[in-house]
DRENPAZA-210634 format. One record per residue: x, y, z of N, C-alpha, C in turn; residue in one letter; chain. Coordinates in Angstrom, 3 decimals. Layout:
N
PT, X, Y, Z, X, Y, Z, X, Y, Z, A, A
...
//
This chain:
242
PT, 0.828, -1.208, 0.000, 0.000, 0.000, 0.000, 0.859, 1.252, 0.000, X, A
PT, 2.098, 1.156, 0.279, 3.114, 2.659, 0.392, 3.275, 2.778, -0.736, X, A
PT, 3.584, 1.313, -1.195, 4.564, 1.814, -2.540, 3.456, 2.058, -3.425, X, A
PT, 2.408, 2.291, -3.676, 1.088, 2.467, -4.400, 0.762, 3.858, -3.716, X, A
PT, 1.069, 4.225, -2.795, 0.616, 5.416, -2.234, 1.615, 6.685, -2.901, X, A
PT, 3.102, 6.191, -2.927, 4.095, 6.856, -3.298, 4.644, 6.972, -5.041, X, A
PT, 3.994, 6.236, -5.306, 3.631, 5.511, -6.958, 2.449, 6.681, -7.495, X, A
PT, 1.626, 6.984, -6.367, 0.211, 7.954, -7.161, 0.621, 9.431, -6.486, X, A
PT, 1.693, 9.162, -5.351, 2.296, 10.726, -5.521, 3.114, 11.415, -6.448, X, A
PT, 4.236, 10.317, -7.036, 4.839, 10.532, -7.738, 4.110, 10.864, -9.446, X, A
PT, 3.419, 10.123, -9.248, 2.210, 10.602, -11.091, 1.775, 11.901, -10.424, X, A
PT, 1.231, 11.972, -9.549, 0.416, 13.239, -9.628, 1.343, 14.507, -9.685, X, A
PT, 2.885, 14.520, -9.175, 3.491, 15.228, -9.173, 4.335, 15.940, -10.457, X, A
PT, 4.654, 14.399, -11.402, 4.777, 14.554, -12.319, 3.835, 15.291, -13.615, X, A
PT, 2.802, 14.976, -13.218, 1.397, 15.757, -14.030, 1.687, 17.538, -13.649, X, A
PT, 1.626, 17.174, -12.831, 1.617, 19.058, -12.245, 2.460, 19.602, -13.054, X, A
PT, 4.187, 19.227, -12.372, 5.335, 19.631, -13.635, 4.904, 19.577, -14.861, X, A
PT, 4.499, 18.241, -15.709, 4.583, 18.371, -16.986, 3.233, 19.565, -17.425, X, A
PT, 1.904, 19.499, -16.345, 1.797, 20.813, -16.703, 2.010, 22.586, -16.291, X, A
PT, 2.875, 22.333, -15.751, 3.481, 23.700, -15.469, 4.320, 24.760, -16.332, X, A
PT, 5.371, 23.276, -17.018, 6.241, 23.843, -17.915, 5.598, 24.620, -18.853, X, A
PT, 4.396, 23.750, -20.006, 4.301, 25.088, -20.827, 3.476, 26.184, -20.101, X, A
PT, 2.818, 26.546, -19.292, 2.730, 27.673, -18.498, 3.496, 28.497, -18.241, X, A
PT, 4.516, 28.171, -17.753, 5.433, 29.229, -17.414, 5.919, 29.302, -18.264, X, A
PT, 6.868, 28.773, -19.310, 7.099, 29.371, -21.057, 6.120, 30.185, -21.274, X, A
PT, 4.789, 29.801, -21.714, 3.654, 30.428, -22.218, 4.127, 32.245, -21.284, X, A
PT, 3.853, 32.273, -19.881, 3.879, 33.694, -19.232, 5.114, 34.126, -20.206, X, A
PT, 6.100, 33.753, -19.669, 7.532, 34.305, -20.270, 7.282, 34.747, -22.001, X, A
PT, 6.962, 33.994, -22.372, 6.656, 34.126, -24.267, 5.286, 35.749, -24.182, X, A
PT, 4.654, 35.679, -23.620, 3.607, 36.726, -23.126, 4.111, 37.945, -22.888, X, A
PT, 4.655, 38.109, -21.894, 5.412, 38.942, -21.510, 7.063, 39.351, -22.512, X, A
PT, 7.404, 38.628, -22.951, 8.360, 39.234, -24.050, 7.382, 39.706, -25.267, X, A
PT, 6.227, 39.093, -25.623, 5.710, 39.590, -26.896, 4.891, 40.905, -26.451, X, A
PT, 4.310, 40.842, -25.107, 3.817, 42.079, -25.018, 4.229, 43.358, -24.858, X, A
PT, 5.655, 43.574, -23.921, 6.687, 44.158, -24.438, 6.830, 45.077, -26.131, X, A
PT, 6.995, 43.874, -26.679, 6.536, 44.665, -28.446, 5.658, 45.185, -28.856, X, A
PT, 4.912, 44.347, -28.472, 3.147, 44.564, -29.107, 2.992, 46.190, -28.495, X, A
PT, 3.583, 46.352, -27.191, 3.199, 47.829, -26.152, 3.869, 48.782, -27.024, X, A
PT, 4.915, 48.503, -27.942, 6.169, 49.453, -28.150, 6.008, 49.683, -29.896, X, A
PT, 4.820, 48.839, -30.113, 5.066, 48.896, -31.795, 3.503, 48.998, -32.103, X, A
PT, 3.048, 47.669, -31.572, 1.066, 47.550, -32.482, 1.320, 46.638, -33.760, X, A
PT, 2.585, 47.362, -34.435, 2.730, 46.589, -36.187, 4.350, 47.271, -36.403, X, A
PT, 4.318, 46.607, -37.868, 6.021, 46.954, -38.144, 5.221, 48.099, -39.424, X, A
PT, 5.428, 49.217, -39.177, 4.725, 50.266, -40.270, 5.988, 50.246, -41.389, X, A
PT, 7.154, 50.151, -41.183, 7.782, 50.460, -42.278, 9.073, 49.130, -42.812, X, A
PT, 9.844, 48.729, -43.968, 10.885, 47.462, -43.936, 12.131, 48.044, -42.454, X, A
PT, 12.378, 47.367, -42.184, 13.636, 47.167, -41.301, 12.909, 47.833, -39.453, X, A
PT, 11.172, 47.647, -39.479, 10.739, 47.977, -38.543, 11.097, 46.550, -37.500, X, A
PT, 10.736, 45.710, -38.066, 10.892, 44.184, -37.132, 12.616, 44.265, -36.141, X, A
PT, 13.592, 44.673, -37.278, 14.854, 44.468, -36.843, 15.195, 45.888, -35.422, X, A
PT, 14.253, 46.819, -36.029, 14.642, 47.739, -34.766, 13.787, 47.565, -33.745, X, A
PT, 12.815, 47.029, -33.689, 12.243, 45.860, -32.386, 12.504, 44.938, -31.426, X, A
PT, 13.347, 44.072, -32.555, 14.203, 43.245, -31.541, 15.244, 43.385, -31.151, X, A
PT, 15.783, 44.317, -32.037, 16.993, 45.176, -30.883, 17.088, 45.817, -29.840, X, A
PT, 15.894, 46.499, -29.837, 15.221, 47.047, -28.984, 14.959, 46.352, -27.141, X, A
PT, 14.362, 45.349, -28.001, 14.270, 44.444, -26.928, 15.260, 43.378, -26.299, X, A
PT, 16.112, 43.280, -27.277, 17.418, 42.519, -26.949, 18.184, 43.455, -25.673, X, A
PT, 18.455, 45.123, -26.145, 19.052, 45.899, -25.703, 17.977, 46.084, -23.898, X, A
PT, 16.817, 45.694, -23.935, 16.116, 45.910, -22.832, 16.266, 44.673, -21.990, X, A
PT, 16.230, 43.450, -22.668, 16.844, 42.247, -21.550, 18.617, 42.732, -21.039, X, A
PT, 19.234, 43.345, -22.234, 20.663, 43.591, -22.021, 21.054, 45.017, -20.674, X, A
PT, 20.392, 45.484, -20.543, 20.485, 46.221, -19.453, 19.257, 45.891, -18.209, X, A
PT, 18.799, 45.176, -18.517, 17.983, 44.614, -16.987, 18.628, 44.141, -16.257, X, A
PT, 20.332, 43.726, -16.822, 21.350, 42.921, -15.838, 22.374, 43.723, -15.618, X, A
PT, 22.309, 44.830, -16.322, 23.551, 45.729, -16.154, 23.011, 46.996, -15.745, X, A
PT, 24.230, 47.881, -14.807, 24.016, 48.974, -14.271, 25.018, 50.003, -14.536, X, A
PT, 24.855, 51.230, -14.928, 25.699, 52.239, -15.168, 26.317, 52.274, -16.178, X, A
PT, 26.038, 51.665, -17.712, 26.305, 51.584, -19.157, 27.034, 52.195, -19.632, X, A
PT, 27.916, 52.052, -20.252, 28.856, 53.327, -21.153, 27.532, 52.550, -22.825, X, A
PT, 26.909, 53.210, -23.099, 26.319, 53.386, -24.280, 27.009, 53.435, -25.653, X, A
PT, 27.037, 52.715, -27.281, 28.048, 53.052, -27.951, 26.331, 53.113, -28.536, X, A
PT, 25.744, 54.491, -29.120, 24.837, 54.562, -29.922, 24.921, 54.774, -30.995, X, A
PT, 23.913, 54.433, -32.559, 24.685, 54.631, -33.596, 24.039, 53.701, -34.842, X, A
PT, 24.691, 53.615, -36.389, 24.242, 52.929, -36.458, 24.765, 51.405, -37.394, X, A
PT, 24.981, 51.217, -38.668, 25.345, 49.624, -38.786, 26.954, 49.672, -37.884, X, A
PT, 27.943, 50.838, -38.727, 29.342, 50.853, -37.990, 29.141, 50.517, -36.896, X, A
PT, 27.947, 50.594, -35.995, 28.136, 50.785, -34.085, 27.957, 49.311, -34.490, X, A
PT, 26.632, 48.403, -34.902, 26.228, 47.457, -34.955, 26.965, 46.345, -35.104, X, A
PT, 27.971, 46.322, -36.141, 28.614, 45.508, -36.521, 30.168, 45.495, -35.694, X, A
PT, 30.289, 46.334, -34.563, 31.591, 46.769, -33.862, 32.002, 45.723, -32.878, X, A
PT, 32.985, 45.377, -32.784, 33.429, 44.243, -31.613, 33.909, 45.623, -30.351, X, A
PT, 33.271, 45.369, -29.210, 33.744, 46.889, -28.408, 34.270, 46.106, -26.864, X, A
PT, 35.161, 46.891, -26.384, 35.727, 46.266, -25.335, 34.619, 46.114, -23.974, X, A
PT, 35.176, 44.984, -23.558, 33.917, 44.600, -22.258, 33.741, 45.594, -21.366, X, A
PT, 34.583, 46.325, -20.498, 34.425, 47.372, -20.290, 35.421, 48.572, -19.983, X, A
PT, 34.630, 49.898, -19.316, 36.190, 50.651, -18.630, 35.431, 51.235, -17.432, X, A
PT, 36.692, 51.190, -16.605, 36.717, 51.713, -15.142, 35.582, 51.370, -14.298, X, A
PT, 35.188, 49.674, -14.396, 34.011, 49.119, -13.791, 32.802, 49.197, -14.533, X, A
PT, 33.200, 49.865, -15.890, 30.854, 50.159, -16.388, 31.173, 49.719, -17.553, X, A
PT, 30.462, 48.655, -17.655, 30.169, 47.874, -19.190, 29.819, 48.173, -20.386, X, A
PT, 29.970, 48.117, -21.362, 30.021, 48.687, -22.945, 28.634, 47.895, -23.489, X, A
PT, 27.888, 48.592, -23.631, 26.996, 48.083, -24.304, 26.515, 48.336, -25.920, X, A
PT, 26.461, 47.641, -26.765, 26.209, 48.478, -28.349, 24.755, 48.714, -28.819, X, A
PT, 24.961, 49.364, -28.947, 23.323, 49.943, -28.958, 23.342, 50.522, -30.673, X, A
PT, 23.801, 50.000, -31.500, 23.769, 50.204, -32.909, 22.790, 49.456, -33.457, X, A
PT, 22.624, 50.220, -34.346, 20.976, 49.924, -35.357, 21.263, 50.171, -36.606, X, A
PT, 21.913, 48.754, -37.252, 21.513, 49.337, -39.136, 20.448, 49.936, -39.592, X, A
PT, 21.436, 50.982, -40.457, 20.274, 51.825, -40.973, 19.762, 53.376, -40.512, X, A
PT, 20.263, 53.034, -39.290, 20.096, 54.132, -38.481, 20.665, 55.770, -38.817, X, A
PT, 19.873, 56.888, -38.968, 19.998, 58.313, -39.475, 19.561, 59.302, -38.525, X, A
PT, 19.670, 60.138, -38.649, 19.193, 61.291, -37.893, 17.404, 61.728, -38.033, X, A
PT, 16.978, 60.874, -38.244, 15.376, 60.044, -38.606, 14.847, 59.217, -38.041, X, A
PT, 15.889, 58.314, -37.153, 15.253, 57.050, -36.915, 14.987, 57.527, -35.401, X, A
PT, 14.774, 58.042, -34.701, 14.416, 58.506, -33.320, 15.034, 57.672, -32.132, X, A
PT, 16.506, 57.792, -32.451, 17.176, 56.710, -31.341, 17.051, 57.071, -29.771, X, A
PT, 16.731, 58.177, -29.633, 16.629, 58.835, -28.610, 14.760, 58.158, -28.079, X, A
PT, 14.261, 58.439, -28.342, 12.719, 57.384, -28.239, 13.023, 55.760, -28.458, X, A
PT, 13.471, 55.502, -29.079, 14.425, 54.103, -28.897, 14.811, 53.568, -27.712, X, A
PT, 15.712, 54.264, -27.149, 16.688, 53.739, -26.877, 16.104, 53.827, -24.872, X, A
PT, 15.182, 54.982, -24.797, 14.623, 55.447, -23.732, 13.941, 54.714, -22.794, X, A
PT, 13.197, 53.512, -23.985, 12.470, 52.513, -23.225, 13.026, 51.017, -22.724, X, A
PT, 14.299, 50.900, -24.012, 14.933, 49.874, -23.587, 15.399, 50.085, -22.378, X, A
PT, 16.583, 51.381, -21.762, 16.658, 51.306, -20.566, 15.919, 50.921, -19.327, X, A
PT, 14.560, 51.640, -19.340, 13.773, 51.420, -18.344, 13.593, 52.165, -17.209, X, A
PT, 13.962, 53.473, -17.390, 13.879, 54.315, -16.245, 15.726, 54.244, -15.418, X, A
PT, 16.408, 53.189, -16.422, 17.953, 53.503, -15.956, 18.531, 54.486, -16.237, X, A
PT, 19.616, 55.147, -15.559, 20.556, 55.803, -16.397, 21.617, 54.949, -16.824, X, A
PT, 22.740, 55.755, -17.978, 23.636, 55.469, -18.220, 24.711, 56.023, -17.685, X, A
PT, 25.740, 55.828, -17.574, 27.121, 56.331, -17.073, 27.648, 57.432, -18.636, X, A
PT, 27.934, 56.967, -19.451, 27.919, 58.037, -20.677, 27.419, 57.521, -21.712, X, A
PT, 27.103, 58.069, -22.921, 26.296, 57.531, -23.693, 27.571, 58.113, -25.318, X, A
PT, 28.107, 57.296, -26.013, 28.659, 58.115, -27.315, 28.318, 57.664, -28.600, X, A
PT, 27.440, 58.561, -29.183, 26.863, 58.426, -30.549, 27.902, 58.774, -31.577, X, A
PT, 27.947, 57.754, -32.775, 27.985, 57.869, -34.009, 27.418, 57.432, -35.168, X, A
PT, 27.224, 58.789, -35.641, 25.963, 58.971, -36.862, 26.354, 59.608, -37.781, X, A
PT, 25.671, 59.512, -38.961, 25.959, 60.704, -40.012, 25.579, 60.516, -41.676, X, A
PT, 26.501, 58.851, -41.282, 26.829, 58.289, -43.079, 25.854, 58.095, -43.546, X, A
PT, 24.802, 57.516, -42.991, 23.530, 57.231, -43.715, 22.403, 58.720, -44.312, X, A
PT, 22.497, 59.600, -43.735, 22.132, 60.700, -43.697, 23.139, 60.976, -44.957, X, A
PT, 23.982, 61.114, -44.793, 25.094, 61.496, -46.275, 24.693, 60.336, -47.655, X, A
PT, 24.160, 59.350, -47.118, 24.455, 58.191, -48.234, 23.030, 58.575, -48.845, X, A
PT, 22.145, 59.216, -48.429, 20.956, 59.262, -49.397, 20.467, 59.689, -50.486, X, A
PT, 19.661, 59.986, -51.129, 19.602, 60.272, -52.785, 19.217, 62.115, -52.593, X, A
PT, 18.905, 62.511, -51.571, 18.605, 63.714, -51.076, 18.957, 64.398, -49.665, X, A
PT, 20.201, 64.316, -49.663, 20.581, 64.783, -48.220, 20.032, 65.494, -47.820, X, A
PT, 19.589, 65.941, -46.332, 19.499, 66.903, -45.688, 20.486, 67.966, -45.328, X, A
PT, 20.348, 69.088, -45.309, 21.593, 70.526, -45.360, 21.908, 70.299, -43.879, X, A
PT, 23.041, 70.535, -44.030, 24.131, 70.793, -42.413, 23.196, 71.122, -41.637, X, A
PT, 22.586, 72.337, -41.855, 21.815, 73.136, -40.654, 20.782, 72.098, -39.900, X, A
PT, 19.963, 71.355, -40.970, 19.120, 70.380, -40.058, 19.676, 69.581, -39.674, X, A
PT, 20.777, 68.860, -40.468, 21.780, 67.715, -39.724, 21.862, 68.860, -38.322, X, A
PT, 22.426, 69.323, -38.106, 22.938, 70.410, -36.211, 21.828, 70.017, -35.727, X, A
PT, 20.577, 70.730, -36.196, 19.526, 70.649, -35.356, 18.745, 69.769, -35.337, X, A
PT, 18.730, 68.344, -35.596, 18.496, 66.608, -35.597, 19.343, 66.574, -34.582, X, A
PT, 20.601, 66.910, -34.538, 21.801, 66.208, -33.871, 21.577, 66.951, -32.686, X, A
PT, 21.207, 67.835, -32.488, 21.346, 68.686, -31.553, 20.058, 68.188, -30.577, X, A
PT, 19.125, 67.999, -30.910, 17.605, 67.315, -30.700, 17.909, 65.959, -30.211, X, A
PT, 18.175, 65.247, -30.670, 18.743, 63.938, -30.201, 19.353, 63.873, -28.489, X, A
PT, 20.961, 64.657, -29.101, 21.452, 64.880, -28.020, 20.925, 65.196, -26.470, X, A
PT, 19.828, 66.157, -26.856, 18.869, 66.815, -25.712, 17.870, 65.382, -25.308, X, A
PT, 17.395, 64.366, -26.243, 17.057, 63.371, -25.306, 17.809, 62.762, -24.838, X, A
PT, 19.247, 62.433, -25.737, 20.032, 61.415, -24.357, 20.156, 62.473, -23.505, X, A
PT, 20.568, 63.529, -23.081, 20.895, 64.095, -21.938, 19.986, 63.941, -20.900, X, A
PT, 18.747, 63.349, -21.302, 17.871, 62.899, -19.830, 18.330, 61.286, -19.557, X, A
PT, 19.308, 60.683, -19.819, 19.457, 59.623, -20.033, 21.103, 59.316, -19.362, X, A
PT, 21.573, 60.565, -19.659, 23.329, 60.517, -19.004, 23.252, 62.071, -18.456, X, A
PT, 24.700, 61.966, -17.808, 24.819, 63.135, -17.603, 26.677, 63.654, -18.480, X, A
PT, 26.956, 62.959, -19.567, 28.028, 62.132, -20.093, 27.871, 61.780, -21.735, X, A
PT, 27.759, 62.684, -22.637, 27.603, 62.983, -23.805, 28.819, 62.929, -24.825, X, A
PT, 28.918, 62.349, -25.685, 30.428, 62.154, -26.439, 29.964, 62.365, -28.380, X, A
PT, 30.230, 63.051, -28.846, 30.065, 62.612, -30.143, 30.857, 62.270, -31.480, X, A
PT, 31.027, 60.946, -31.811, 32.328, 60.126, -32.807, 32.409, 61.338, -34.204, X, A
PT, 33.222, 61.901, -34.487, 33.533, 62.391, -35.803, 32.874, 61.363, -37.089, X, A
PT, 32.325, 61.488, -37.899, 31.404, 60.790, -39.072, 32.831, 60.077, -39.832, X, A
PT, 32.337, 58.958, -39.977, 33.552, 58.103, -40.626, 33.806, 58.593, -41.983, X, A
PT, 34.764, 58.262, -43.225, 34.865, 58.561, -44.172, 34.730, 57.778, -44.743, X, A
PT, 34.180, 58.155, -46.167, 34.246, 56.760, -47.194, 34.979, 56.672, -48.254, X, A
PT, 35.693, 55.606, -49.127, 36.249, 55.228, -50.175, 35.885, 54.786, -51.245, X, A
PT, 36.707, 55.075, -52.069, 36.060, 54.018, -53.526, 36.776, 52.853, -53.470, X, A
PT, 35.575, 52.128, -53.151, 35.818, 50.823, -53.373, 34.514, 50.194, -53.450, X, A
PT, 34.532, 48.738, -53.734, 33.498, 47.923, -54.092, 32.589, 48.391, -55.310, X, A
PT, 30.498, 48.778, -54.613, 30.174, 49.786, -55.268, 30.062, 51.000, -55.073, X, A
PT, 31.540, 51.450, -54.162, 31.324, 52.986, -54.324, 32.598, 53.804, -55.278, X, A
PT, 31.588, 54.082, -56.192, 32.338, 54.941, -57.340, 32.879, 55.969, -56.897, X, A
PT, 33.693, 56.508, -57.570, 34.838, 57.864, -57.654, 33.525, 58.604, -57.422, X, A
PT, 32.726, 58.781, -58.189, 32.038, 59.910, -58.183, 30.791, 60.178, -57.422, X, A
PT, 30.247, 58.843, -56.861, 29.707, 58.554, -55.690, 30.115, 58.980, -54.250, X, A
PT, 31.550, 58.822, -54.363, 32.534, 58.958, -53.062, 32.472, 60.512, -53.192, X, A
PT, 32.991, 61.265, -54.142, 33.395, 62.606, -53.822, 31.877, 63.411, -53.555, X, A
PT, 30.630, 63.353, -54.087, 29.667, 63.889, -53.752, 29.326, 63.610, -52.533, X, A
PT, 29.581, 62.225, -51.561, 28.955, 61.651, -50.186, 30.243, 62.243, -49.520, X, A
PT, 31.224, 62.256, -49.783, 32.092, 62.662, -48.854, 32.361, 64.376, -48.842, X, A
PT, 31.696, 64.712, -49.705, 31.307, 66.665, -49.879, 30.053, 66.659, -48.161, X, A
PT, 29.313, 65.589, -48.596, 28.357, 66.399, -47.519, 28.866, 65.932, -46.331, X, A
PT, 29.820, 64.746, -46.042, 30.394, 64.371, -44.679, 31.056, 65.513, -44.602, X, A
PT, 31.841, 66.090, -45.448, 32.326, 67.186, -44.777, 32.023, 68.026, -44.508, X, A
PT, 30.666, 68.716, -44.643, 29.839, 69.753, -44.763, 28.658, 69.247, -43.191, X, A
PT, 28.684, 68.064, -42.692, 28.060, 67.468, -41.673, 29.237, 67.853, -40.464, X, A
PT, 30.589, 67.433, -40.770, 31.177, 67.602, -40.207, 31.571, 68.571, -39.426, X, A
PT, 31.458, 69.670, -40.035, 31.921, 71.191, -39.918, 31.184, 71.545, -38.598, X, A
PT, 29.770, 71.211, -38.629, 29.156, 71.735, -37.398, 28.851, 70.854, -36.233, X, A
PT, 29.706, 69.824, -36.435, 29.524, 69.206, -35.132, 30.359, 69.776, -33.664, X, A
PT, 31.313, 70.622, -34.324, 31.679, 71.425, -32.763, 30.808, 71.944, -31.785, X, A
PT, 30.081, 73.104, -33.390, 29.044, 74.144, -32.381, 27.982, 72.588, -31.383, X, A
PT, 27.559, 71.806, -32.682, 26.551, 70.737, -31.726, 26.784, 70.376, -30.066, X, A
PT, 27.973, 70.205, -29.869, 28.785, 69.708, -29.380, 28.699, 70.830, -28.002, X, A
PT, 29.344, 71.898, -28.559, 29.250, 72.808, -27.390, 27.974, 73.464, -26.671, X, A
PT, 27.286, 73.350, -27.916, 25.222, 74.254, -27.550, 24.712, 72.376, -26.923, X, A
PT, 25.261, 70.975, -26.420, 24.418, 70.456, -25.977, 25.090, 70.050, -24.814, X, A
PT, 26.474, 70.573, -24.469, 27.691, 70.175, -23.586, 28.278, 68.810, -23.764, X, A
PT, 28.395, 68.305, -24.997, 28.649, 66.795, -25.525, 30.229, 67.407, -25.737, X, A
PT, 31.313, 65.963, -25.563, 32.681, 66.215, -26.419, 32.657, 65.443, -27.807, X, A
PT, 33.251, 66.214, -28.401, 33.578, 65.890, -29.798, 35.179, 65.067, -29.761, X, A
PT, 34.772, 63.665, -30.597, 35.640, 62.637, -30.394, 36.249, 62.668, -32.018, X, A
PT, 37.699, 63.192, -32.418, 37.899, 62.995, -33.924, 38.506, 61.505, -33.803, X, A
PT, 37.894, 61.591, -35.179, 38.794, 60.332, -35.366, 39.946, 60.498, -36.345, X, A
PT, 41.457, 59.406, -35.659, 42.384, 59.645, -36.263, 42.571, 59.290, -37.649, X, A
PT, 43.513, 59.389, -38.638, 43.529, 59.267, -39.892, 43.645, 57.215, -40.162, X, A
PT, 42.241, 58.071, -41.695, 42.238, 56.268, -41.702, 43.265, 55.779, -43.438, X, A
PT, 44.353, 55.262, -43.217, 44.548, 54.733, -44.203, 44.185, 53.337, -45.351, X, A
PT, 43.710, 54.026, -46.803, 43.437, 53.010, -47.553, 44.004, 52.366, -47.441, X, A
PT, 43.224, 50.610, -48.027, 42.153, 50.283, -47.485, 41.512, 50.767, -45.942, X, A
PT, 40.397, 50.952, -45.423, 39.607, 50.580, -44.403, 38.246, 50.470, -44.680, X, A
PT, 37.858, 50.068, -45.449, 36.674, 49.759, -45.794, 35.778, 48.060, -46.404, X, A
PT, 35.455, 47.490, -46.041, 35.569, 46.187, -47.007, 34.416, 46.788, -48.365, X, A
PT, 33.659, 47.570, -48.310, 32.555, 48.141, -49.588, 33.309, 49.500, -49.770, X, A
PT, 33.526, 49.972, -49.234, 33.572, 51.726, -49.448, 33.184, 52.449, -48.187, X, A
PT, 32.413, 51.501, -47.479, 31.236, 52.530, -46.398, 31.545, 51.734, -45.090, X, A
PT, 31.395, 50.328, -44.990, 31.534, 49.274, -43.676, 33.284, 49.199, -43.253, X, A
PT, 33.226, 49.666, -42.410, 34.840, 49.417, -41.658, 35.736, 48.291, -41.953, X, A
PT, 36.842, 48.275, -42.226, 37.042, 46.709, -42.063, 38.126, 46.353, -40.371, X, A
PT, 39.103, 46.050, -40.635, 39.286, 45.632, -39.259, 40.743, 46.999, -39.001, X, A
PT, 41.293, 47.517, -39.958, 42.008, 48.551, -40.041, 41.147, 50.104, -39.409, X, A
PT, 39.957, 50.368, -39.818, 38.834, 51.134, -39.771, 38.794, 51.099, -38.509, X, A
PT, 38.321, 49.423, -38.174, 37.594, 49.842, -36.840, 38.634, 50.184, -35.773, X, A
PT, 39.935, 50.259, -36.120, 40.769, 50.039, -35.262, 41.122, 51.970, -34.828, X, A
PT, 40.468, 52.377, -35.981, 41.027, 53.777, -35.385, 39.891, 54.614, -35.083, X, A
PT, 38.212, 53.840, -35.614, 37.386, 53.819, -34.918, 37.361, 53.638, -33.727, X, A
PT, 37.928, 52.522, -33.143, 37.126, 51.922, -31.884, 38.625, 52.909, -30.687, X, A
PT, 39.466, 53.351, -31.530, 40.334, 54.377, -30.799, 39.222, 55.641, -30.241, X, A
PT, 38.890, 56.190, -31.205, 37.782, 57.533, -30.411, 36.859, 57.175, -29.328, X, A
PT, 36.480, 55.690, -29.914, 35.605, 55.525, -28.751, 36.096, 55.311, -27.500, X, A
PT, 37.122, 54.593, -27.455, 37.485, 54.347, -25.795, 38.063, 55.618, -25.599, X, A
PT, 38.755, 56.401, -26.570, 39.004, 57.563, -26.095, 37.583, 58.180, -25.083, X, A
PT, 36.829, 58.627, -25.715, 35.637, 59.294, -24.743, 35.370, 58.099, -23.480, X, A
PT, 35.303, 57.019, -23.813, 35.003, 55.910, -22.225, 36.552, 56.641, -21.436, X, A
PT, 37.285, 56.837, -21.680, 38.360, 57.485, -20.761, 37.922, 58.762, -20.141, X, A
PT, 37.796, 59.320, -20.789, 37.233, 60.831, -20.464, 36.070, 61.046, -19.647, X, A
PT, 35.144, 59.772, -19.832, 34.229, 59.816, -19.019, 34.633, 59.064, -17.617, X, A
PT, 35.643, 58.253, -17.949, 36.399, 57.651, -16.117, 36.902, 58.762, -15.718, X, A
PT, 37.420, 60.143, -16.578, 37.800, 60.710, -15.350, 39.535, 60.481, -15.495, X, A
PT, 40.122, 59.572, -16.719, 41.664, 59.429, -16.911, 42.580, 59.815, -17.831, X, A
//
């Protein structure tokens, strides 16, 4: 009679578990989709899905971390290998292919935190804004950039902004492709001081990149990122304080 007693505890116990598991998946699956569903409704435009789940990747990614050095930005940030951290606060990449002075990273990026702050936050942006069939003039590039800036600043107290990368001819970017996109990088460029000073952000140059650094013309290659990923820890220094 025990072992029949302990025989119908053990089924009944097992029943419970086997139905518990998909329950609690099920909550968990609920709660990550509602998350989206709260933050979106639908994907209104192509490459809406991908800035969703970054979104939300970046919101499980700081639910475990505290006091962020932020690398915001967009495929260059995305595709960046960035050091684990400096002076105790973790590097997090918060890059979004595709990403322009359009894509509202600042509303983005606001909810993934969660009511956290960051320790500093350093954006680089620009190329995509340059790479389009109709640029926007310097002046609104400042005042996008400048707008932005003013939402991360509720977000840090620690503002950095990367000098706009350059591009080459190579792959499919033509001679004559290059010199018109790299007219308005330089014309983007010009006013990122004033940006810089009207939002109290530092301006991070970047040092000289020698051909090759590009694997297309536009994407870094490992030469690139190397004098890339120099500005950036440059400002993670500046923000330790060394």
């Amino acid at each position: 009679m025990l072992g029949g007693t302990h025989d119908t505890q053990r089924i009944r116990t097992d029943v419970k578990q086997t139905r518990l598991g998909p329950v609690v998946f099920a909550i968990v699956a609920a709660a990550s989709a509602g998350y989206l569903v709260a933050r979106t409704h639908y994907m209104p435009y192509p490459g809406a899905e991908h800035r969703y789940t970054r979104q939300l990747i970046l919101h499980y990614t700081f639910s475990r971390l505290d006091d962020s050095i932020i690398v915001l930005g967009d495929s260059l940030v995305e595709a960046a290998t960035l050091p684990t951290s400096a002076c105790g606060h973790p590097f997090v990449n918060a890059g979004l292919n595709g990403a322009s002075m359009g894509s509202d990273l600042g509303g983005w990026l606001a909810p993934a935190l969660a009511n956290k702050q960051a320790f500093a936050i350093i954006v680089s942006l620009g190329v995509n804004d340059a790479l389009t069939a109709a640029p926007i003039s310097k002046q609104v590039f400042a005042e996008r950039y400048a707008s932005l800036l003013a939402e991360l600043s509720k977000l840090t107290t620690r503002l950095f902004i990367v000098e706009i990368a350059p591009l080459e001819t190579r792959g499919r970017m033509t001679a004559d492709t290059q010199k018109v996109t790299m007219a308005t990088i330089q014309d983007y460029r010009s006013v990122l001081p004033e940006v810089a000073t009207q939002t109290h952000a530092t301006l991070l140059k970047l040092p000289e990149m020698i051909s090759p650094f590009t694997i297309d013309g536009v994407h870094l290659n490992v030469d690139g990122y190397r004098a890339w990923e120099q500005a950036v820890t440059q400002g993670a220094s500046q923000a330790c304080g060394q």
